[in-house]
FINU-607431 format. One record per atom (N, C-alpha, C): residue number from 1; chain; atom name; x, y, z. Coordinates in Angstrom, 3 decimals, padded with zeros to 6 digits, m for minus. Example, Ala and Ser with C-alpha at 12.3 -4.5 7.8 and 13.67 -1.06 7.14 Angstrom:
<gufis>
n;chain;atom;c1;c2;c3
1;A;N;013.190;m005.690;007.800
1;A;CA;012.300;m004.500;007.800
1;A;C;013.200;m003.300;007.800
2;A;N;012.850;m002.250;007.080
2;A;CA;013.670;m001.060;007.140
2;A;C;012.900;000.030;007.870
</gufis>
This chain:
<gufis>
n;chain;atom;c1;c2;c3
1;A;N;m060.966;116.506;012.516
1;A;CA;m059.624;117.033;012.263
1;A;C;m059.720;118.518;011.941
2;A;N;m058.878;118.930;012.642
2;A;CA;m058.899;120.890;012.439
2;A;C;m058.689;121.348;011.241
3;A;N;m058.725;122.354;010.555
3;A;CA;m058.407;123.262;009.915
3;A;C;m056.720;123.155;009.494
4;A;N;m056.183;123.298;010.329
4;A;CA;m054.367;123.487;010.373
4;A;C;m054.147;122.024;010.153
5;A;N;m054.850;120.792;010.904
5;A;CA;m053.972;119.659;010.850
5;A;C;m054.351;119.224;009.261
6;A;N;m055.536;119.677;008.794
6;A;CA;m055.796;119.094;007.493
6;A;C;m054.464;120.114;006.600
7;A;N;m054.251;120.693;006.784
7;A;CA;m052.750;121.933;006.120
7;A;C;m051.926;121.034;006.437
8;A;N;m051.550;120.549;007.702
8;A;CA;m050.500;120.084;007.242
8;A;C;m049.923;118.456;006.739
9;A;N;m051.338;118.153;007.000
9;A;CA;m051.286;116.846;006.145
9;A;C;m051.468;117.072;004.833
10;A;N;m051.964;117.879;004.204
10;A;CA;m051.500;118.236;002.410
10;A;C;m049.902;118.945;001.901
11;A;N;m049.544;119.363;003.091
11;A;CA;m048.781;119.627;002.747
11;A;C;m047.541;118.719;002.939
12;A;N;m047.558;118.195;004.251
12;A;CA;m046.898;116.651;003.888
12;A;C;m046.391;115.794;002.809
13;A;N;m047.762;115.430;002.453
13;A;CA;m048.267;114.920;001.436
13;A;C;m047.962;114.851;m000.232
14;A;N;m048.089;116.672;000.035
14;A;CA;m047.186;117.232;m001.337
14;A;C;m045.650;116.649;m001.446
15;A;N;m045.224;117.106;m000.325
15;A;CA;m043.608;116.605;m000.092
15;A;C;m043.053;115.576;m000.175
16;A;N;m043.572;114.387;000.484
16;A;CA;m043.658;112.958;000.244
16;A;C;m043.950;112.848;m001.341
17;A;N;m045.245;113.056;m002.475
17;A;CA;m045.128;113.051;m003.314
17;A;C;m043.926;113.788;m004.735
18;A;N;m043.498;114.564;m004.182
18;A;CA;m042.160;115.518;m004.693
18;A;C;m040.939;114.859;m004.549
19;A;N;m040.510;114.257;m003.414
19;A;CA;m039.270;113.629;m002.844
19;A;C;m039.607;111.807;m003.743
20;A;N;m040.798;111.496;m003.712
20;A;CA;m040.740;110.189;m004.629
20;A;C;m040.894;110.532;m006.257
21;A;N;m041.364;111.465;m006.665
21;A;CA;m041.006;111.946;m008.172
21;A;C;m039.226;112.479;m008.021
22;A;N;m038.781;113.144;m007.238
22;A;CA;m037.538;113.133;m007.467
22;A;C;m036.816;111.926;m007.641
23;A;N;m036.688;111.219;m006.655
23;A;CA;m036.163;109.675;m006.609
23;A;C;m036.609;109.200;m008.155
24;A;N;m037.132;108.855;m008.143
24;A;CA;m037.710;108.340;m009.414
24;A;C;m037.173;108.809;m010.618
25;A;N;m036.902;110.069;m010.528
25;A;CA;m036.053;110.742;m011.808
25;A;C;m034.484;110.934;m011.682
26;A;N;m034.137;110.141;m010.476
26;A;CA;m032.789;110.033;m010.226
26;A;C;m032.137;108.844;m011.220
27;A;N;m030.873;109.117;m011.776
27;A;CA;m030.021;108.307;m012.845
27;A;C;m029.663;106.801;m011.879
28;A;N;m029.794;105.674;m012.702
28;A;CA;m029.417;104.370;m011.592
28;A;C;m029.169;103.624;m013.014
29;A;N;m027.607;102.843;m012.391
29;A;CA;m026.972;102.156;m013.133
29;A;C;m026.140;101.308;m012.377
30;A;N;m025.950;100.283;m012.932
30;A;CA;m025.191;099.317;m012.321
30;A;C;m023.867;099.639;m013.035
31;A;N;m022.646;099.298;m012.625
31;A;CA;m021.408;099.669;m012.949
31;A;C;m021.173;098.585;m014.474
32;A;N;m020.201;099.049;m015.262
32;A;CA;m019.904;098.124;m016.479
32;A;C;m018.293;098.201;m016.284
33;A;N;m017.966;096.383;m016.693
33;A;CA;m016.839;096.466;m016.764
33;A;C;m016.873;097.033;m018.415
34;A;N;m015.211;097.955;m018.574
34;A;CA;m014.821;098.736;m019.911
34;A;C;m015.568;097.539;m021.163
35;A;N;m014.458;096.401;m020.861
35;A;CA;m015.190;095.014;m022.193
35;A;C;m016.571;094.873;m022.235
36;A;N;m017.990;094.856;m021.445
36;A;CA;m019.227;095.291;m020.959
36;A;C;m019.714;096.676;m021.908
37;A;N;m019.087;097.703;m021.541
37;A;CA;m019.482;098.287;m021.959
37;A;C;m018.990;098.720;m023.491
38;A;N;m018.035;097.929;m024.023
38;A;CA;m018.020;098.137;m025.054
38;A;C;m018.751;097.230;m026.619
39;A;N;m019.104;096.353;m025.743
39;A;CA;m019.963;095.274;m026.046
39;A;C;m021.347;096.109;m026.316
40;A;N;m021.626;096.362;m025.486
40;A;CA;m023.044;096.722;m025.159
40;A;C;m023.680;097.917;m026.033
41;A;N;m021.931;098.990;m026.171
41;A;CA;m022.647;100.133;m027.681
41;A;C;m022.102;100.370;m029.103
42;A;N;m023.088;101.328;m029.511
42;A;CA;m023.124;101.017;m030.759
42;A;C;m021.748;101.903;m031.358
43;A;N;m021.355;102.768;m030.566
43;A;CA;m020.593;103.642;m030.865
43;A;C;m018.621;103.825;m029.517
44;A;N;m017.906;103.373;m029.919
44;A;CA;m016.940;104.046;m028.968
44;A;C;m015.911;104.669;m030.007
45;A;N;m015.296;105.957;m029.418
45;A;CA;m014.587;106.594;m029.782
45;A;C;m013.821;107.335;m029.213
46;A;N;m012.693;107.475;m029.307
46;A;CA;m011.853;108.412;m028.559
46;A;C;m011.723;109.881;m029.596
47;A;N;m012.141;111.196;m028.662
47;A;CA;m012.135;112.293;m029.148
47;A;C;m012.143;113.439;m028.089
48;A;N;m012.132;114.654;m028.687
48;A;CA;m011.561;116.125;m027.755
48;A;C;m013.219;116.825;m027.967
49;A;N;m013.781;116.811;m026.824
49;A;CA;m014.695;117.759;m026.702
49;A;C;m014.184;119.564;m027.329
50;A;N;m015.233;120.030;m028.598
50;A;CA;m014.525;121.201;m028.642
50;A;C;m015.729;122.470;m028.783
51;A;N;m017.162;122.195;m028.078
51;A;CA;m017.981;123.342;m027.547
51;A;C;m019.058;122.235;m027.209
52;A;N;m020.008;123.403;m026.572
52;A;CA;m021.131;122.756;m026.097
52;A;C;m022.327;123.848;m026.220
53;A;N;m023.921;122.932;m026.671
53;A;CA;m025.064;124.159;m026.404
53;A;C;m025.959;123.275;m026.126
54;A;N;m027.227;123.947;m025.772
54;A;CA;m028.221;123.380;m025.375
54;A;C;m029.561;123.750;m026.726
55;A;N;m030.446;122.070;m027.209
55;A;CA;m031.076;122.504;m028.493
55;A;C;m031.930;121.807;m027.765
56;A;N;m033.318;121.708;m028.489
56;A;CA;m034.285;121.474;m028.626
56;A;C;m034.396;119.644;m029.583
57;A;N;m034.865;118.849;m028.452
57;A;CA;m034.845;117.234;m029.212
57;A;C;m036.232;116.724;m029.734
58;A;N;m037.434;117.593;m029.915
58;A;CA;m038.313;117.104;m030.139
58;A;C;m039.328;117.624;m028.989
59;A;N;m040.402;116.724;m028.856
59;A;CA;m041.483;117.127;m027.526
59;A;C;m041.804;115.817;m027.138
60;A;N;m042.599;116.081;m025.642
60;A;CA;m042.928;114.649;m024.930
60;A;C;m044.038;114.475;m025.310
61;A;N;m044.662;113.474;m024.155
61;A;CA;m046.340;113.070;m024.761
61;A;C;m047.203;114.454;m024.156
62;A;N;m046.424;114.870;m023.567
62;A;CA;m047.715;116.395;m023.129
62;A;C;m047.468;117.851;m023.981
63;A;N;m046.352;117.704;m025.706
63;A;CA;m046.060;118.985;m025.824
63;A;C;m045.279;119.842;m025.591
64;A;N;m044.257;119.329;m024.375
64;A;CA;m043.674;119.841;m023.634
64;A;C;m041.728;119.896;m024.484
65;A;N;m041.127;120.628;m024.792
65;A;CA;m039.846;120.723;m025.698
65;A;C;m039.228;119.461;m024.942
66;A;N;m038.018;118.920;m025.574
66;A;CA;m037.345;118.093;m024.816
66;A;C;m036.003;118.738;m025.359
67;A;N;m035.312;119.332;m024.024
67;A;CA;m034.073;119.834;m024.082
67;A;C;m032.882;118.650;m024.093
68;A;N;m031.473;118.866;m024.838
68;A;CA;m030.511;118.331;m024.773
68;A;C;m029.134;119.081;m025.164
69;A;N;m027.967;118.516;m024.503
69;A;CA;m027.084;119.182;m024.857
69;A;C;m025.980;118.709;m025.623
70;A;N;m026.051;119.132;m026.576
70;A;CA;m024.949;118.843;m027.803
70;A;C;m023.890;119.076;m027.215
71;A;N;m022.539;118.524;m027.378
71;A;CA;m021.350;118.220;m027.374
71;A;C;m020.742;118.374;m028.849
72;A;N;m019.786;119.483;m029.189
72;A;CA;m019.484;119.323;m030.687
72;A;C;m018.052;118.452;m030.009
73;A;N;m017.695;117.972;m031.369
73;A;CA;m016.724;117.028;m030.810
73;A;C;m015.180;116.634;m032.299
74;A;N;m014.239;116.597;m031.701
74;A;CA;m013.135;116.438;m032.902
74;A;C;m012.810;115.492;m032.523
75;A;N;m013.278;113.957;m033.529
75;A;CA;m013.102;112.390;m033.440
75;A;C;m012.048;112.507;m033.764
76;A;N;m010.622;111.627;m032.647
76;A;CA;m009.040;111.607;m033.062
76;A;C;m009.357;109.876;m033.839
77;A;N;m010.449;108.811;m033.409
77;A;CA;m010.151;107.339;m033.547
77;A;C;m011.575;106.974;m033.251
78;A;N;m011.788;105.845;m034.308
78;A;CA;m013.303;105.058;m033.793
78;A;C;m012.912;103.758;m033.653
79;A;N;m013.267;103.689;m032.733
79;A;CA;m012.747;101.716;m032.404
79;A;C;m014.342;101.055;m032.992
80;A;N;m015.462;101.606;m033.023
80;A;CA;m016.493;100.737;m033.217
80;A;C;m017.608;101.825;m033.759
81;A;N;m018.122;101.777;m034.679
81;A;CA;m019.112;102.812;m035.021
81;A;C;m019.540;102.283;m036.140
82;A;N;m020.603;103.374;m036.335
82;A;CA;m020.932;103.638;m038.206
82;A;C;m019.691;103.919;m038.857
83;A;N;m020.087;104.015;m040.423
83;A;CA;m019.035;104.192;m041.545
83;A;C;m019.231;105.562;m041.511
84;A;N;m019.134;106.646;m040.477
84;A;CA;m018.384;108.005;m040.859
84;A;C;m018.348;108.428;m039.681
85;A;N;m017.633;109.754;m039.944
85;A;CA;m017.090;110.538;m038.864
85;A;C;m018.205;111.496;m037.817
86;A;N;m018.382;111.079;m036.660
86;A;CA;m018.850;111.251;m035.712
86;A;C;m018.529;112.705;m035.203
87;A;N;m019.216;114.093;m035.284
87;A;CA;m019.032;115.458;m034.893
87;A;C;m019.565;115.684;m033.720
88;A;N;m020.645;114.978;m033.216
88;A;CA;m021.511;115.334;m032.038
88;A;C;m021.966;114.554;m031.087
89;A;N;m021.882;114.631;m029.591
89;A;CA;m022.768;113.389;m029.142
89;A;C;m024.011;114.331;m028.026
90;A;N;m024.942;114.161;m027.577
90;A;CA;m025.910;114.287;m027.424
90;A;C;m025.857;113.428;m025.876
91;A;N;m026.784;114.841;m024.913
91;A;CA;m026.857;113.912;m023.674
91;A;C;m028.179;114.687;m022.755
92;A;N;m028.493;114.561;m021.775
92;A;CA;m029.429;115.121;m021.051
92;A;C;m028.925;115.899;m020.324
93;A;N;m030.257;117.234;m019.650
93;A;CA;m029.305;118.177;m019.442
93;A;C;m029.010;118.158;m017.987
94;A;N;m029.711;117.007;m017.636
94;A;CA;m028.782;117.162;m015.634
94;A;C;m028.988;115.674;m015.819
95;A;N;m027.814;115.758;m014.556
95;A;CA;m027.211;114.036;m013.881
95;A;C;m028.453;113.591;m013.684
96;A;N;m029.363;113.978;m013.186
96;A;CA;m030.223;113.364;m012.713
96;A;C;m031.238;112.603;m013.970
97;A;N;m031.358;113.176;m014.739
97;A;CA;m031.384;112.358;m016.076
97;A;C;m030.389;111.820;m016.739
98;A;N;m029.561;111.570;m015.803
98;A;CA;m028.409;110.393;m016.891
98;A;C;m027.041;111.191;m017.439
99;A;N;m027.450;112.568;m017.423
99;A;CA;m026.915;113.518;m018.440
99;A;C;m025.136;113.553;m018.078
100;A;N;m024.430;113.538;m019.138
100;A;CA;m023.122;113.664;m018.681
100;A;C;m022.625;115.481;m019.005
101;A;N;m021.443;115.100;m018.203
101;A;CA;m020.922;116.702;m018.005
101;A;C;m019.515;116.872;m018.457
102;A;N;m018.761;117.105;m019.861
102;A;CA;m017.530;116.915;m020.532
102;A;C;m017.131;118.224;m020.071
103;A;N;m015.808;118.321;m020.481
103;A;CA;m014.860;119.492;m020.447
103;A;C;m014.714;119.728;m021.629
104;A;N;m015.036;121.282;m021.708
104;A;CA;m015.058;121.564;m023.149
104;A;C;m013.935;122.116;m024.302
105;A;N;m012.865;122.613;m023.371
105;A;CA;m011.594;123.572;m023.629
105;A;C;m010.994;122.577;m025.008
106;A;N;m011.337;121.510;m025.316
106;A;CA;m010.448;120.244;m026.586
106;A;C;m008.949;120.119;m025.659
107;A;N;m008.468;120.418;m024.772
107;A;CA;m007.678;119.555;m024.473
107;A;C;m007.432;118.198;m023.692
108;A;N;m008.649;118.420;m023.113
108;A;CA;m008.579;116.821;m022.843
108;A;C;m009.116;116.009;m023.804
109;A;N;m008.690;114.374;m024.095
109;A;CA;m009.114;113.377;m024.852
109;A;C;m009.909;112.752;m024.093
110;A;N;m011.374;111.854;m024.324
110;A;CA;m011.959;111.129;m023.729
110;A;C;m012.250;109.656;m024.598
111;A;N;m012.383;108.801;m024.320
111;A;CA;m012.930;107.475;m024.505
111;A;C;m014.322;108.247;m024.249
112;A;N;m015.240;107.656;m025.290
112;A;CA;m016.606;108.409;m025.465
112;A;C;m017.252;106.733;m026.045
113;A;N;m018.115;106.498;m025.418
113;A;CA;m019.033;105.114;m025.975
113;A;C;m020.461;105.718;m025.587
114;A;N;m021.403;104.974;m026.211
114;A;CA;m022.448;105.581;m026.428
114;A;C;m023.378;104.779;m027.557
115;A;N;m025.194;105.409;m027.779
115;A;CA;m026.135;104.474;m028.542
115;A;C;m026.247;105.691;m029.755
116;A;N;m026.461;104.504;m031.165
116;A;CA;m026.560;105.320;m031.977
116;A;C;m028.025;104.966;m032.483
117;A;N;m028.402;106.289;m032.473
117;A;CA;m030.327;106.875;m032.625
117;A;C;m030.743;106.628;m034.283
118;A;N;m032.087;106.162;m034.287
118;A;CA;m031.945;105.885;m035.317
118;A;C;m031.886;107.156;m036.371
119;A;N;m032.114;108.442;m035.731
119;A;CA;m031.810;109.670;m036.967
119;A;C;m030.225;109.852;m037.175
120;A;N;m029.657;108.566;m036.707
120;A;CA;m028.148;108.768;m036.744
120;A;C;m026.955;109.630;m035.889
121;A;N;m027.737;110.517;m035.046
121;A;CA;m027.383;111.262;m033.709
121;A;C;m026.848;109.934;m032.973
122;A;N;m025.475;110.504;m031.783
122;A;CA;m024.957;109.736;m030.636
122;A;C;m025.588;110.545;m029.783
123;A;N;m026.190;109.147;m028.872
123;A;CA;m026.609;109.767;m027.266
123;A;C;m025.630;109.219;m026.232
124;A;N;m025.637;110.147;m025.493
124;A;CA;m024.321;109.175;m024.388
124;A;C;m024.753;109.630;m022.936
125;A;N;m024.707;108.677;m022.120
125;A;CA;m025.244;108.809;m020.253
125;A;C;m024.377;108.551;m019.543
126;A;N;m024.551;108.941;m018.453
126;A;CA;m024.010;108.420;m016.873
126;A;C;m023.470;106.977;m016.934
127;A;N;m024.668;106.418;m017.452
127;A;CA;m024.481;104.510;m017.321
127;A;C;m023.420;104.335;m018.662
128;A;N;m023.231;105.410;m019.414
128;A;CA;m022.146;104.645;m020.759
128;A;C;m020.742;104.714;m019.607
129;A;N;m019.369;104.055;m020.726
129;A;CA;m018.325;104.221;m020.285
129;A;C;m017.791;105.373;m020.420
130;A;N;m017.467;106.035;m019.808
130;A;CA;m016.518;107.393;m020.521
130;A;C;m015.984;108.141;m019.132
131;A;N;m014.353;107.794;m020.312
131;A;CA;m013.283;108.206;m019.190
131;A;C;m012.357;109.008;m020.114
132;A;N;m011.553;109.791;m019.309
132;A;CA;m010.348;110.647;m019.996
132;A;C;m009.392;109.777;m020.756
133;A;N;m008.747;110.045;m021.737
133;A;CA;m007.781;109.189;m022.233
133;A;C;m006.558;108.271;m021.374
134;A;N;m006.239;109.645;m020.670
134;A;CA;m004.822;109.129;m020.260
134;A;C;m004.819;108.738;m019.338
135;A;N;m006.302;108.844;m018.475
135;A;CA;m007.079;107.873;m016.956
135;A;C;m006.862;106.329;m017.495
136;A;N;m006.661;106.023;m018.633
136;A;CA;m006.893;104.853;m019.176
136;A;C;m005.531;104.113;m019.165
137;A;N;m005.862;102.645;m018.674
137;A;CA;m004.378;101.885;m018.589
137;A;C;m003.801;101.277;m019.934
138;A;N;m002.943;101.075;m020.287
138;A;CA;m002.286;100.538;m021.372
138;A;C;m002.838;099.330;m022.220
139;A;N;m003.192;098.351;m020.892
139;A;CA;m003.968;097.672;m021.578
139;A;C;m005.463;097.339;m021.996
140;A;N;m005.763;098.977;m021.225
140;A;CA;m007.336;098.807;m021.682
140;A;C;m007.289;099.536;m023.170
141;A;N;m006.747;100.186;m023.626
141;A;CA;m006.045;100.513;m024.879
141;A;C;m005.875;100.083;m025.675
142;A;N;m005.104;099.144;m025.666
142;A;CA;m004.607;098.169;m026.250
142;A;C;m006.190;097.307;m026.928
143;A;N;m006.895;096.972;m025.625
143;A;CA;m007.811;095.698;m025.663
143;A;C;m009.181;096.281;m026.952
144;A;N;m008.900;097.754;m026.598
144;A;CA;m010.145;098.723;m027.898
144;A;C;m009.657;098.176;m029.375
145;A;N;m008.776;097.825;m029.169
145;A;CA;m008.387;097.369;m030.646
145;A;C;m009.015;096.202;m031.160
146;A;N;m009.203;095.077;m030.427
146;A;CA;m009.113;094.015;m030.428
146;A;C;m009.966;092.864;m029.550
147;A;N;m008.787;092.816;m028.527
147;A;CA;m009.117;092.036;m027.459
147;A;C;m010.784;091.914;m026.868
148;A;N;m011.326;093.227;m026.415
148;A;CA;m012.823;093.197;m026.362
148;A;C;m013.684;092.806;m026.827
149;A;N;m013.285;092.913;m028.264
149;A;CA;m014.060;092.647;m029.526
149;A;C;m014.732;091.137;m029.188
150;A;N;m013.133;090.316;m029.392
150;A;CA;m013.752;088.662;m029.275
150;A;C;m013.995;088.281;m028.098
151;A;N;m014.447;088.949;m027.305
151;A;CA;m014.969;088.596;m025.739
151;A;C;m016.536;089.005;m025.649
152;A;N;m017.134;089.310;m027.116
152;A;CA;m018.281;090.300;m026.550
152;A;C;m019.670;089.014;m026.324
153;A;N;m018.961;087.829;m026.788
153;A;CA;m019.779;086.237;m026.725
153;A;C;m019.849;086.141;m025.465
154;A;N;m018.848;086.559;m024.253
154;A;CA;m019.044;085.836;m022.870
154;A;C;m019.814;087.195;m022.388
155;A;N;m019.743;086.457;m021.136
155;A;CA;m020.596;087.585;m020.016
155;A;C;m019.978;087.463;m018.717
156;A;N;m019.766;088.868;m018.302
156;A;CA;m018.883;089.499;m017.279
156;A;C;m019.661;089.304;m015.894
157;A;N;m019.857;088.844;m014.978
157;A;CA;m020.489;088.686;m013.919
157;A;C;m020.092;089.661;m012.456
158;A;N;m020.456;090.912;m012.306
158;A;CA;m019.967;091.331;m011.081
158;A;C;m020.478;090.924;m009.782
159;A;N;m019.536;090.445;m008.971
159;A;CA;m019.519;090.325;m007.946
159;A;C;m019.802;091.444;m006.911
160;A;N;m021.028;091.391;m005.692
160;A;CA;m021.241;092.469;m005.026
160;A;C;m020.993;092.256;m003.476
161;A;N;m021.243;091.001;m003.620
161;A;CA;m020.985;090.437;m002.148
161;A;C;m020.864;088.720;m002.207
162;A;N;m020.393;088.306;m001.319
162;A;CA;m020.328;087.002;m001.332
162;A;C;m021.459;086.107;m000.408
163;A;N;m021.254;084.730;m000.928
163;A;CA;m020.745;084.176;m001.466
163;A;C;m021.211;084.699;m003.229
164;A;N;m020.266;084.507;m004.321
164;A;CA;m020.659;084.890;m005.432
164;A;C;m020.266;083.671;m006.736
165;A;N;m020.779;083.422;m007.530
165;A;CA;m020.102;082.383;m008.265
165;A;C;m020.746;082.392;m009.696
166;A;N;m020.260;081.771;m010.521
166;A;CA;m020.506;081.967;m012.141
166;A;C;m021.749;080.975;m012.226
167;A;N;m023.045;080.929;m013.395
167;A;CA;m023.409;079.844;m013.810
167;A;C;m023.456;079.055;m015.061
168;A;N;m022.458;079.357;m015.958
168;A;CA;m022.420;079.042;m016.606
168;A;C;m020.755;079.302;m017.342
169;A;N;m020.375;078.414;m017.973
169;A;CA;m019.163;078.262;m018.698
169;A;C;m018.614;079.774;m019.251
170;A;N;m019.651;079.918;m020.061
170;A;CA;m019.311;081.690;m020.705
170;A;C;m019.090;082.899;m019.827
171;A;N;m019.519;082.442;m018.765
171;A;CA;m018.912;083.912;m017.791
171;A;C;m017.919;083.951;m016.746
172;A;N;m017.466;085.104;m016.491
172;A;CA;m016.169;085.347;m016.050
172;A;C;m017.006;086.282;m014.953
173;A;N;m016.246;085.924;m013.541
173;A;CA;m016.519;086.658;m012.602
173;A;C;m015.472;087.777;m012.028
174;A;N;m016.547;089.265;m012.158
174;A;CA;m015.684;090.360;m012.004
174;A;C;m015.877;090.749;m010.518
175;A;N;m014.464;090.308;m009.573
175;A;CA;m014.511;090.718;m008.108
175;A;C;m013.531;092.261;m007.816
176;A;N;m013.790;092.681;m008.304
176;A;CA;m013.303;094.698;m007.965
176;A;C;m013.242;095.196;m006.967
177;A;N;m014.633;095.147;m006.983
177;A;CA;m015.604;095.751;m005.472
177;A;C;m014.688;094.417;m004.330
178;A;N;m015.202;093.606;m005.240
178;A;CA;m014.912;092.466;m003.535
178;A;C;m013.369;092.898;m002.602
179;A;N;m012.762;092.782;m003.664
179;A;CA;m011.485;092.600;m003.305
179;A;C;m010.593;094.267;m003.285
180;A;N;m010.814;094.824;m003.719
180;A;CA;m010.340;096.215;m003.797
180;A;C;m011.481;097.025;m003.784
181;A;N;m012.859;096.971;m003.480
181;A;CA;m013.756;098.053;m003.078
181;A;C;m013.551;098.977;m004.090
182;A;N;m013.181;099.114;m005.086
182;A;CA;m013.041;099.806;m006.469
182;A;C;m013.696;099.246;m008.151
183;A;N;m014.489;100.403;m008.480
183;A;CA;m014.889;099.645;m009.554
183;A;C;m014.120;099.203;m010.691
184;A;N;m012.964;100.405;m010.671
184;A;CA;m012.375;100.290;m011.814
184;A;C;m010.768;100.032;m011.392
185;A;N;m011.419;098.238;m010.541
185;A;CA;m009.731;097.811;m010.481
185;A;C;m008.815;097.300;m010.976
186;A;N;m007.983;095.800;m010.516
186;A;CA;m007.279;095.001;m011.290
186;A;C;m008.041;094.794;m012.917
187;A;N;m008.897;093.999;m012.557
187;A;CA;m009.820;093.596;m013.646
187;A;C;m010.558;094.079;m014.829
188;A;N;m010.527;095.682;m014.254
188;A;CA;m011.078;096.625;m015.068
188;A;C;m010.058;096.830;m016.163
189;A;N;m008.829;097.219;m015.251
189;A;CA;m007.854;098.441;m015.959
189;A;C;m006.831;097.150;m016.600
190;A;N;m007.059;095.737;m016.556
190;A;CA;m005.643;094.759;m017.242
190;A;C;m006.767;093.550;m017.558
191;A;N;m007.536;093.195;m017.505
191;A;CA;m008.409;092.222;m018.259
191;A;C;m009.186;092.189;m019.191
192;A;N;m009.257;090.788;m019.568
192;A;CA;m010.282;090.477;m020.991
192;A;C;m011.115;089.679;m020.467
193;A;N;m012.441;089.080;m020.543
193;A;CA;m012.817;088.098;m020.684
193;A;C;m013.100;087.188;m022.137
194;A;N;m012.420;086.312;m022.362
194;A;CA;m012.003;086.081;m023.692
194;A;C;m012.415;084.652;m024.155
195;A;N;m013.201;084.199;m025.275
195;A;CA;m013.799;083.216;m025.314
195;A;C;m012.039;081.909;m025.879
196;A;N;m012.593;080.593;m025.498
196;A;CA;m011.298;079.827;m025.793
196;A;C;m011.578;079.015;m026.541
197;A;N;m011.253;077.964;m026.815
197;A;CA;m011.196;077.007;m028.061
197;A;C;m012.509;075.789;m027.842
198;A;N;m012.779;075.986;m026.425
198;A;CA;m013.715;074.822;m026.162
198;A;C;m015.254;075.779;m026.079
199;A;N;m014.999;076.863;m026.280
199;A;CA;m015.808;077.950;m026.164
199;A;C;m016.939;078.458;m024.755
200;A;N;m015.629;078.229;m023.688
200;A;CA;m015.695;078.744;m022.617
200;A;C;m014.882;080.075;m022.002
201;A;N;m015.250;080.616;m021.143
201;A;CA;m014.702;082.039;m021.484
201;A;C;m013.691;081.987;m020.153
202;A;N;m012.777;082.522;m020.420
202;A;CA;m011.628;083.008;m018.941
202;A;C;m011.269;084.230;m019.261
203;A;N;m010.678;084.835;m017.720
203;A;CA;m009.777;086.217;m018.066
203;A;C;m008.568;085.843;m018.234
204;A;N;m007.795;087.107;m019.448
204;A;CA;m007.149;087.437;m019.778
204;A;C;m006.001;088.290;m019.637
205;A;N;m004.875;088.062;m019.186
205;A;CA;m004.518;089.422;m018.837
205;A;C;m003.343;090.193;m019.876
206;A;N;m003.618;091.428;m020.215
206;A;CA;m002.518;091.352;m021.560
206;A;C;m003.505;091.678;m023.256
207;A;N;m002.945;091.848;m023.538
207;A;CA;m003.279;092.127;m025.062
207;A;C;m003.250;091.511;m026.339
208;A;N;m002.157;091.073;m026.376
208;A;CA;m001.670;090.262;m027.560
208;A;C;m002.191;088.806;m027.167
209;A;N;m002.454;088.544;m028.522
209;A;CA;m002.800;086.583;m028.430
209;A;C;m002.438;085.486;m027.566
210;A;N;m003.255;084.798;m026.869
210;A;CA;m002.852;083.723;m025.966
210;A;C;m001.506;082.832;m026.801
211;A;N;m000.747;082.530;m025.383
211;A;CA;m000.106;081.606;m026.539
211;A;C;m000.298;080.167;m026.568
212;A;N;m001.451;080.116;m025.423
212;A;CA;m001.646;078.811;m025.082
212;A;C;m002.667;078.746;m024.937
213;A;N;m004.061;077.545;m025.768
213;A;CA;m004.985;077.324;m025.426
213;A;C;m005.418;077.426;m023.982
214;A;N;m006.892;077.796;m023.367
214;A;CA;m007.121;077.550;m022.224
214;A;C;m006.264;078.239;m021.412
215;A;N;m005.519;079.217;m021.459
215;A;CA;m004.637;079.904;m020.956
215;A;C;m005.486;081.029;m019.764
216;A;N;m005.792;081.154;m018.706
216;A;CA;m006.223;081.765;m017.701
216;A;C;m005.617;083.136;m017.644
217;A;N;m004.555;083.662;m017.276
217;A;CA;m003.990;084.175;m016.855
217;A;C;m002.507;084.464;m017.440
218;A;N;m002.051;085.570;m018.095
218;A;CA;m000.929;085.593;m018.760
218;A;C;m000.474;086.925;m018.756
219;A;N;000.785;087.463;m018.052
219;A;CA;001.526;088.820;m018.469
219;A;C;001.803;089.378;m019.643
220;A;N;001.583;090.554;m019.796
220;A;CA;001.602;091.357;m020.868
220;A;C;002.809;091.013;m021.820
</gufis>
């Protein structure tokens, strides 16, 4: 093998190895329904992003700083947290690590969920929930109060393709994608999955209390 072909098989090589370390450091998450993901952290809150910087989180195993970017933040409501008021949340500094990207001006409101670290810092990613306030439907609103809460026993099953089906009593199958090719559809933006008296789980639709055991399906 020549001179040049051995060049450009290292250099290949390099590239192929670069393009699979990229991949690899690319953010991957499976979608959460809102009740999912509010289940799942330790922290949700609705609040107004009101600056942003980039600090220093410590170092890796080689020494190396580990950058992050603070979010200062003015908490309007905590639906689920620690016992105090939440100023900051903490994220990575590109998508490609997960990292989220807020608007900083405080006039928009966001639904902010997220893990709380054990130095008591919020970290929040790509894979958390977080949406603008007023992107938010009435009764997913509503359900932060409450409704989510006693659903966090079942388990939400998304559907990606068919045939698709539940295995067990406690879960509720979420068809979005199936049926509207949207993640954040019917089901997202007006359901509960809500445990019942025999302690099997159905959706919900609506906010306020079933009025009927075993009740599937009910208007607001």
């Amino acid at each position: 093998m020549s001179w040049t072909m051995n060049r450009c098989f290292v250099t290949l090589a390099i590239l192929f190895l670069w393009r699979v370390e990229e991949m690899s450091e690319a953010c991957s998450c499976s979608p959460a329904h809102p009740q999912q993901a509010f289940c799942n952290s330790d922290v949700v809150i609705r609040a107004k992003v009101v600056g942003t910087e980039e600090v220093d989180s410590g170092n890796d195993i080689y020494g190396n700083p580990i950058k992050r970017i603070k979010y200062d933040i003015k908490q309007m409501k905590m639906f689920k947290g620690p016992n105090q008021e939440v100023d900051a949340v903490y994220t990575a500094p590109t998508s490609a690590m997960c990292g989220v990207t807020l608007e900083t001006s405080g006039r928009n409101e966001y639904l902010i969920t997220g893990k709380l670290e054990n130095d008591g810092t919020v970290h929040v990613t790509l894979c958390d929930f977080m949406e603008q306030w007023e992107d938010l439907s009435a009764t997913q609103k509503k359900n932060l109060v409450q409704r989510y809460e006693t659903g966090c026993d079942c388990k939400i099953t998304r559907c990606t393709s068919v045939p698709c089906m539940i295995t067990s009593p406690t879960e509720c199958l979420w068809t979005d994608w199936i049926i509207e090719k949207l993640v954040n559809g019917e089901q997202a933006k007006h359901f509960a999955c809500i445990k019942r008296s025999d302690d099997s789980c159905a959706w919900y639709r609506g906010a306020a209390a079933p009025k009927r055991d075993f009740l599937d399906i009910e208007d607001p």
